[in-house]
N, C-alpha and C positions, 0 to 999 in steps of 0.2 A: 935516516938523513942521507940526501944525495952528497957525495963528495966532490963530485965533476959534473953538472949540467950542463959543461958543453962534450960531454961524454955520450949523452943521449941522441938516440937518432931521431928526426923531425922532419924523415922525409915523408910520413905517410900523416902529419898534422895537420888537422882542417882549424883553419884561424878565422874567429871571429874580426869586424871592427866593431871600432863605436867610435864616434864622431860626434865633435862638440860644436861643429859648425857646418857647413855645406861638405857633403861627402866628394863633391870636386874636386877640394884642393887636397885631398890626402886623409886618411883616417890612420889611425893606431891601431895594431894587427892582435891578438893573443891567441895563443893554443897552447891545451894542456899537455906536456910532454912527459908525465910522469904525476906518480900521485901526489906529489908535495912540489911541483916545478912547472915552468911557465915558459914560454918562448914567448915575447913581445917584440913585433914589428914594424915597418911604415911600409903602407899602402905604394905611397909615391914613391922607397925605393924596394923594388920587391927581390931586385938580385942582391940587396944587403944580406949579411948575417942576420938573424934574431937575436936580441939577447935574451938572455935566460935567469928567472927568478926562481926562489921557491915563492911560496904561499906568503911567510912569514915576510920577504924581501919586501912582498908587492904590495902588502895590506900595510908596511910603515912610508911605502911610497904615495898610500891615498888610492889605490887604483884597485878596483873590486872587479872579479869577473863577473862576477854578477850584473855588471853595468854592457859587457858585452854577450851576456845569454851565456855563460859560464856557469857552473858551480863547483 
């Protein structure tokens, strides 16, 4: 179990999107930051922070990497 996932470093993560509409106006970001943890972000603001999930967070949020070429 991670205790601090904003602990983790995310500088060298390559983020998927996936986009539910025209990828113009913005997509939602994820990359794996760990074996049980997520960094998810927005396209449109790319100097935001990510936040960060584990597995267990994201899968009660409905949101599957797998839907952005994750596993």
């Amino acid at each position: 179990m991670i205790d601090d996932l904003y602990s983790l470093d995310i500088g060298n993560v390559v983020f998927s999107a996936a986009c539910g509409g025209p990828c113009t106006e913005g997509c939602v970001t994820l990359g794996r930051i760990g074996t049980d943890a997520w960094a998810l972000g927005d396209s449109k603001r790319p100097e935001a922070e990510p936040l960060r999930f584990t597995t267990a967070e994201l899968t009660a949020a409905g949101i599957a990497p797998e839907r952005f070429g994750l596993s």
